[in-house]
C-alpha distance (Angstrom), angle and dihedral (degrees) to the residues before:
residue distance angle dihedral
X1 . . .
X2 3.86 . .
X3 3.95 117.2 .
X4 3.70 97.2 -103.4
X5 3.70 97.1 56.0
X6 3.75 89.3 48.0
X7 3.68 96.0 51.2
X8 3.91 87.8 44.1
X9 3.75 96.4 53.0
X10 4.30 88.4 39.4
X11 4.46 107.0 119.7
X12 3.82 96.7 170.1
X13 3.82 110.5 -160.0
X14 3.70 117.0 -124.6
X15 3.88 135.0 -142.6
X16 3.45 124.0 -153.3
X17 3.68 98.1 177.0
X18 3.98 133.8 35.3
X19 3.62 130.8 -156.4
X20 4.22 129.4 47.3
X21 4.12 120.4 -127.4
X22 4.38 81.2 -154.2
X23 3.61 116.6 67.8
X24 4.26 96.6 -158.8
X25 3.62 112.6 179.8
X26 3.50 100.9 -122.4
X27 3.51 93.0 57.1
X28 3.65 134.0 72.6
X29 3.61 96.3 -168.4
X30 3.70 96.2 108.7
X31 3.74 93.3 45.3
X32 3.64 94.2 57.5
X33 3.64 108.9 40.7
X34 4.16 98.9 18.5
X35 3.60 131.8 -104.3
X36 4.22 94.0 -89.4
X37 3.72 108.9 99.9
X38 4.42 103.1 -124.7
X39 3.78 109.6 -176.7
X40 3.79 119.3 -161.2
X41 3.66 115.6 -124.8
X42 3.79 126.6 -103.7
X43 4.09 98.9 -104.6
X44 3.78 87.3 42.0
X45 3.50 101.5 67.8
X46 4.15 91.0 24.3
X47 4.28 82.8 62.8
X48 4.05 84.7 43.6
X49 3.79 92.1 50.5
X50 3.77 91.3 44.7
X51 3.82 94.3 51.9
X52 3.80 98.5 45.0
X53 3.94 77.6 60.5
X54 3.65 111.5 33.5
X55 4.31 74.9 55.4
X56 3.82 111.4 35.7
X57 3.89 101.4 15.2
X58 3.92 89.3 -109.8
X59 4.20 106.3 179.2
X60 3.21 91.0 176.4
X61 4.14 152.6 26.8
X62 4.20 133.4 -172.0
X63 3.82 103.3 -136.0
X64 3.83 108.1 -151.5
């Protein structure tokens, strides 16, 4: 697939938090980013969001 459809079809998830207080074992989660919950703030992830469209036409993102 050519560049331009890829970018046109891209809807990046976003994460506006890190870390996971449960530890399941089919998730590495926890591992990664720790088990202490760190949200991002509001005009963090509003700048992010803004970016990933001012750069790649993004209209929309899946927050997890």
């Amino acid at each position: 697939m050519p560049t331009e459809q890829r970018i046109k079809y891209f809807h990046p998830a976003s994460s506006d938090s890190r870390g996971c207080p449960q530890a399941c074992d089919f998730c590495g989660v926890s591992a990664v980013s720790g088990r202490r919950v760190r949200h991002f703030s509001v005009p963090y992830v509003m700048r992010w969001i803004r970016a990933l469209h001012a750069e790649f036409g993004v209209r929309w993102t899946a927050s997890d």
